[in-house]
N, C-alpha and C positions, 0 to 999 in steps of 0.2 A: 801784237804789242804795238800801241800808238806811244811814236816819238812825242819828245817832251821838249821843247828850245828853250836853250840854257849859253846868256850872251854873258863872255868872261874877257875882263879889262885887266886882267891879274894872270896870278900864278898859276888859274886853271888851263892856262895853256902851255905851260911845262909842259914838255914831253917824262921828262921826271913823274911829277906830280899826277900826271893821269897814269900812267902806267903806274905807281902806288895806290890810286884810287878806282880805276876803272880796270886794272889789269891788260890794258893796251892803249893805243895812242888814238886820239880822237880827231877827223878832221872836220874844219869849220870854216864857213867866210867869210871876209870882213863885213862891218854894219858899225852902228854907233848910235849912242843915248845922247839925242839934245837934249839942251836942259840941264845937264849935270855937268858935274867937276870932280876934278879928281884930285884927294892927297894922299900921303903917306900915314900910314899910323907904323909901331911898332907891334908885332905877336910876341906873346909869351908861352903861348903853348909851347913846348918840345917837339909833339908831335908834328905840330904843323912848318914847324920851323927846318924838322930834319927831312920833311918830304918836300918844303920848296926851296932851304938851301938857304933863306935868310930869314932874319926877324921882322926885314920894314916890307909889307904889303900897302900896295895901292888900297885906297876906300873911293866910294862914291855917295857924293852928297846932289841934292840939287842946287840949282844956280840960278840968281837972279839975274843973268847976263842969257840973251837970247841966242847968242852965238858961240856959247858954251857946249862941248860935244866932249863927248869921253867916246873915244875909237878903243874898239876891242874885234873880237870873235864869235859868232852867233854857231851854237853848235845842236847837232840834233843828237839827243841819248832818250836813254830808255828813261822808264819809274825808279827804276833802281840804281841806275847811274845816280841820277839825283838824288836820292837818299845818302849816297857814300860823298857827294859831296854837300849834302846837309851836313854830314856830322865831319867835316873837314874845315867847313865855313863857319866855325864857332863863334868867332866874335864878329858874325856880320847877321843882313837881315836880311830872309830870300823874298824878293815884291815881284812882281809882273811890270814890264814896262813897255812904251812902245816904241821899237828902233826907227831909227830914220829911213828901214827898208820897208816902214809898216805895217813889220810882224812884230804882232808878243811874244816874250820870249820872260822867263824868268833870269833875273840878277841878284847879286847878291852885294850888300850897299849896309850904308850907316845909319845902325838901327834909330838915330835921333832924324832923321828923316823923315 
């Protein structure tokens, strides 16, 4: 089984939320996307809402400011980790980026990006 890098700015780092989606806790180390920004939207899924505990989640956009970084967690999972959180990340878009550690890693970000 080849790991998949999967960098979360959000609620994927609940320990909540990966124990509902991955069925245990997943450890990761810091990294960060320059270039982007970060805001708030509101969810309306239920779903998603009862597994992170609220409705406003962070998004990620890019940024025309060079000194723009969104810090998060770079995490190693499987194919299948990621699948369960494909179908958790509904109102986002999963892209490939490159962290500031200059590894790719998949994120998941504001589909008008």
């Amino acid at each position: 089984m080849q790991d998949v890098h999967l960098f979360s700015y959000g609620t994927l780092r609940q320990e909540a939320v990966q124990l509902a989606l991955f069925g245990r806790r997943i450890e990761g180390e810091p990294d960060a996307m320059p270039g982007w920004r970060q805001r708030m939207i509101e969810i309306t899924d239920a779903d998603v809402i009862a597994k992170s505990g609220t409705r406003w989640h962070p998004m990620v956009e890019l940024s025309d400011r060079e000194d723009d970084a969104v810090e998060g967690t770079l995490f190693r999972i499987s194919a299948e980790d990621l699948a369960h959180a494909d179908a958790y990340e509904i109102d986002y878009v999963r892209r490939e980026v490159r962290l500031r550690s200059g590894r790719m890693a998949w994120v998941y970000g504001d589909p008008e990006a």
